[in-house]
N, C-alpha and C positions, 0 to 999 in steps of 0.2 A: 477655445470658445465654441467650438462646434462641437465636443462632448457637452456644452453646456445645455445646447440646443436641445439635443438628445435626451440630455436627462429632465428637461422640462416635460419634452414628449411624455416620457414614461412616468414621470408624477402627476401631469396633468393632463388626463385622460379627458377632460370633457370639453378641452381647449377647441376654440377652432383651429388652428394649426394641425393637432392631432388630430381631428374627424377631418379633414382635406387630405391629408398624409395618408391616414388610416384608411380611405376609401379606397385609396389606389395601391398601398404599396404593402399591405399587411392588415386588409379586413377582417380575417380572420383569429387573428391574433394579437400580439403586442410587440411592440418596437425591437424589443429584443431579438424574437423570432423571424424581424421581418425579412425579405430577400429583396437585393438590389433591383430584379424584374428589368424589365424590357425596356429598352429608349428609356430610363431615368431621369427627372429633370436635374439640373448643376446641382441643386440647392439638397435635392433630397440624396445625392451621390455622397454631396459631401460632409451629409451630417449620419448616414450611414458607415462613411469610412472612419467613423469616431468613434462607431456600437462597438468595437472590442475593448477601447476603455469602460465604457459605461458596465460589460458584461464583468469584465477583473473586475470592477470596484464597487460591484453590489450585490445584496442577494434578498430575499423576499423574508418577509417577515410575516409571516401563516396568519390569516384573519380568519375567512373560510375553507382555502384551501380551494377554490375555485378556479382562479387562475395560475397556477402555481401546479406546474407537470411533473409527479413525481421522479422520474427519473431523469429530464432532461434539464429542468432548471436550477437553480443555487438555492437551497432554501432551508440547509442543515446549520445545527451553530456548532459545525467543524471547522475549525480553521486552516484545515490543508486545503480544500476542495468544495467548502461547502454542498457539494452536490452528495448522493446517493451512491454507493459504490458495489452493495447488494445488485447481486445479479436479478432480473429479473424472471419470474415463478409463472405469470399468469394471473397472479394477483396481486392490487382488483382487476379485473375488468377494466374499470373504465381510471385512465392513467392521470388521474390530478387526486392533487391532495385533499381533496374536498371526499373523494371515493374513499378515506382512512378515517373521514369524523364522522360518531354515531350522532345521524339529526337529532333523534328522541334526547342523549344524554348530553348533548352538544362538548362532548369530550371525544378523547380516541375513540377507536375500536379498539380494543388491547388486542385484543385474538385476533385480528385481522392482521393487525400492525407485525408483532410477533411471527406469524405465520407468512410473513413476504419477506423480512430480512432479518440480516444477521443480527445475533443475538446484542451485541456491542452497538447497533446501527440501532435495532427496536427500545433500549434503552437511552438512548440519546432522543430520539423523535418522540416517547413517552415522557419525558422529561419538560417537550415546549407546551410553554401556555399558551392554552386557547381561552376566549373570552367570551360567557354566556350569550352577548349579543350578537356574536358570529359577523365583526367587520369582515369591508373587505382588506383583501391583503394588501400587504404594502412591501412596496420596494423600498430599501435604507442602503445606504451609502456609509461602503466600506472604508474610504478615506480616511477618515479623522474620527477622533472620539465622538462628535458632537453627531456623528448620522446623518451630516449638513455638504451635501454637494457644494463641494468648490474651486475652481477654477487651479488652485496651486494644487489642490490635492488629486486631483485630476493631471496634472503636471505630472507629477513623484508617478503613477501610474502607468502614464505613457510612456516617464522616459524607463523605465522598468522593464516594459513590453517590448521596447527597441533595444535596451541592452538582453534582453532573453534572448529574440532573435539574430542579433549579430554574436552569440552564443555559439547557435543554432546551425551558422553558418561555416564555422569553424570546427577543426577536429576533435575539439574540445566540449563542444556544444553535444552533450548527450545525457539524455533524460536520465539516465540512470548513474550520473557523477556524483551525486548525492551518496549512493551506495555502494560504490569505489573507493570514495575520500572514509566514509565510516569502517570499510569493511576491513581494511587493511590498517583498522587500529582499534580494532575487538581483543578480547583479551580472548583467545583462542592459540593453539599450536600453529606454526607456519602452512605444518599438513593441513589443515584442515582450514585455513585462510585460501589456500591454493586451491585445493577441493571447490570451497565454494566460489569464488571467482568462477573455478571452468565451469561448473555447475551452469552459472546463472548466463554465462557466454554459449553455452551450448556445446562447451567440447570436451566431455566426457566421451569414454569408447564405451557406449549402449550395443546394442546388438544391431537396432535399428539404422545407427548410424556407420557401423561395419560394416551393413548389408547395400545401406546404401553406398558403399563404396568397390563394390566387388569383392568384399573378401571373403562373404559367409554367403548364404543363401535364407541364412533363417534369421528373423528377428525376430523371433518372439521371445517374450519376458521368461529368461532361464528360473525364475523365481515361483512365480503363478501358472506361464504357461497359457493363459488366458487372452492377452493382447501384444504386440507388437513395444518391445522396450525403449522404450522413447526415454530421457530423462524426466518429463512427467511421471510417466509412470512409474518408472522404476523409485525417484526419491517421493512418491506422494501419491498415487493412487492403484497400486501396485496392492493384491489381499494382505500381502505381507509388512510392507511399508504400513497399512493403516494399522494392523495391529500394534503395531510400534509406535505410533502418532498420538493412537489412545490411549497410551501409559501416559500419556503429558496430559495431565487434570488440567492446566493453566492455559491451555494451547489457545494462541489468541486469533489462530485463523480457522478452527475443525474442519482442517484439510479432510478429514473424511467426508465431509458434506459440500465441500465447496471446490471444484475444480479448475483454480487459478494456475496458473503457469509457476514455475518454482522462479521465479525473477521479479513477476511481479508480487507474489506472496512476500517474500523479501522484501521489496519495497512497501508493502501495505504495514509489512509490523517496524519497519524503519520508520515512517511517518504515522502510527496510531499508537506504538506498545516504546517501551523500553528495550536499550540497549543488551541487557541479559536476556531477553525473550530472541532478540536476531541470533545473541549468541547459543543460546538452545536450538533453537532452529536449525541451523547449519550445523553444530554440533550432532543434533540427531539424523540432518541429512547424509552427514562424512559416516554414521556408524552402519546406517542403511547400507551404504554404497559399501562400505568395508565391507559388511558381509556379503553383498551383493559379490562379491569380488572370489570370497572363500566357496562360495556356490561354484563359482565360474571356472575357476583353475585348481581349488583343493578339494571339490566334491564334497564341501562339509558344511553345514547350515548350523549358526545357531539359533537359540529360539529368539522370539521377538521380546521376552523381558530380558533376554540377556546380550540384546543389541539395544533395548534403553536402556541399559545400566554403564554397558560401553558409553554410550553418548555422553551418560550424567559425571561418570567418572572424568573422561577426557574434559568437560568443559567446568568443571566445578574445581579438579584439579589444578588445573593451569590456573586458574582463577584464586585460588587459595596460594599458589605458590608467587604467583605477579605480586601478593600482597603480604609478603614473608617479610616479617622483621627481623631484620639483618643483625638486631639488638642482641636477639636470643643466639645467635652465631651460626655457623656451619655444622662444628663437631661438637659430641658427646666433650664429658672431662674426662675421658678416658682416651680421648683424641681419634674414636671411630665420626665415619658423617653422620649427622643427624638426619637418623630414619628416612624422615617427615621431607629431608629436604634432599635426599637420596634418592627417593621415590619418586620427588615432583622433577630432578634436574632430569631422571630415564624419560619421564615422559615429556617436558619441553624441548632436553636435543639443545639446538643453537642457538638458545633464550636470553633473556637480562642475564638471569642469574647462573646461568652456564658461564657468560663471557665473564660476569665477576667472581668464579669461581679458576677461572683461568689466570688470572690477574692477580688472587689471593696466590697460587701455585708458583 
């Protein structure tokens, strides 16, 4: 009942309830944004301690864009996060979504829009309708189909929120389980599953992290030369790594332009892209690192198309051979292995079709 409260506040802005609230505890802004402040009365504590329901189970619906902060409030029709995940440029200036509509055409600004986020994000936000009479925006309720605040649905919310956090609480409770439970059921080599795990836990041997261990003196990136080999750098913003990045036309993050953490990049194309794009992804980070490795100890580099071609090879292979009809057999009639499935068991090693090949013997 006290998210209900709440969610009056915020639809109805001209309430007296909300102008008494509003004078004292968020004049500047809206219920959402507001802070619990000093000496609190019962009444305003405890319909406060309800705003994180109201904040999960709504997001704003762009009238003019007036009220509505581009990168702090909910107001995309993404359904992971509704929020903004573009990093911020400096632009606009001034930070509400009202600063992205042209007044004259009362549509976007496309070149503005464009020019603040990622390409994937400025297609999505070109996409919402705006309405010649420029309402104001409105907040809608994510609960139910109908956009209608209500009390059960508001229920399914909170107890959501309280099973997230007794999650949270437990060893088990970690943001990044989502890409644990998928990662280790990609259709990829074991190598290169293992690979990525240490990758994104941070325990690869970088130089960086030699050196911070007393063993080297030098961290700097054996590849460039240029910065300190961090696993950022080395699988993602490394001269050498982007060239390699940029053979991928499809790449749904242009890690060359955008400098996310390799964990969280991972989780960005886990919840935007497709399963095959993760697997390219890690595939092309394990081919990085492989050479990264032939630098390190065999003094031998190869070029960067023929460390995307490693990548495509390793992850199109295995993926070709997980999907081998068993129908067509193992051998030739002449009783040699067939090529095709010769080739794919050197490269999976201790696979499905390894162990049923063991099993046929």
């Amino acid at each position: 009942m006290l998210a209900k409260q709440a969610w009056r506040i915020l639809s109805n802005p001209t309430s007296l309830v909300t102008w008494v609230l509003k004078s004292k505890y968020f004049p500047t802004g809206d219920v959402l944004n507001a802070k619990l402040g000093s000496l609190p009365s019962y009444s305003w504590r405890s319909i406060y301690s309800s705003l994180e329901v109201i904040k999960n189970g709504s997001r704003w619906r762009v009238g003019n864009g007036k009220l509505i902060h581009i990168w702090d409030d909910r107001w995309l029709p993404t359904l992971s996060t509704y929020k903004v995940i573009s990093p911020p440029n400096g632009n606009p200036e001034f930070p509400m979504v009202s600063a992205l509509i042209n007044p004259i055409t009362k549509w976007w600004n496309v070149n503005l829009v464009r020019a603040t986020f990622l390409p994937f994000e400025a297609d999505t936000i070109l996409r919402i309708p705006l309405t010649h009479n420029m309402l104001e925006d409105k907040i809608i309720w994510l609960g139910n189909n109908q956009g209608e605040f209500t009390v059960k649905s508001a229920y399914h919310i909170a107890y959501n929120l309280i099973e997230a956090k007794k999650d949270g609480e437990c060893s088990s409770g970690d943001p990044y389980k989502s890409l644990w439970k998928r990662l280790w059921h990609l259709n990829l080599p074991a190598k290169v599953k293992i690979f990525a795990w240490r990758a994104c836990v941070n325990g690869l041997p970088t130089m960086e992290a030699i050196c911070s261990r007393g063993i080297s003196n030098n961290s700097g990136c054996p590849i460039c030369e240029k910065a300190p080999e961090s696993i950022n750098h080395a699988l993602l913003s490394c001269d050498f790594s982007t060239l390699v990045w940029n053979q991928w036309s499809e790449n749904p993050l242009g890690t060359q332009e955008v400098r996310w953490s390799f964990i969280d990049s991972a989780m960005f194309i886990l919840s935007h892209h497709s399963q095959p794009d993760l697997e390219f992804f890690f595939g092309i980070a394990w081919a990085i690192w492989y050479n990264r490795n032939k630098v390190v100890h065999e003094e031998s580099c190869l070029s960067h198309q023929q460390v995307w071609q490693l990548a495509k090879s390793v992850v199109e292979d295995f993926s070709n051979a997980v999907d081998w009809d068993f129908s067509q057999g193992l051998f030739l009639s002449n009783g040699t292995p067939h090529p095709q499935v010769f080739s794919r068991l050197t490269l999976m090693g201790q696979s499905r079709i390894m162990v049923g090949t063991l099993v046929l013997e």
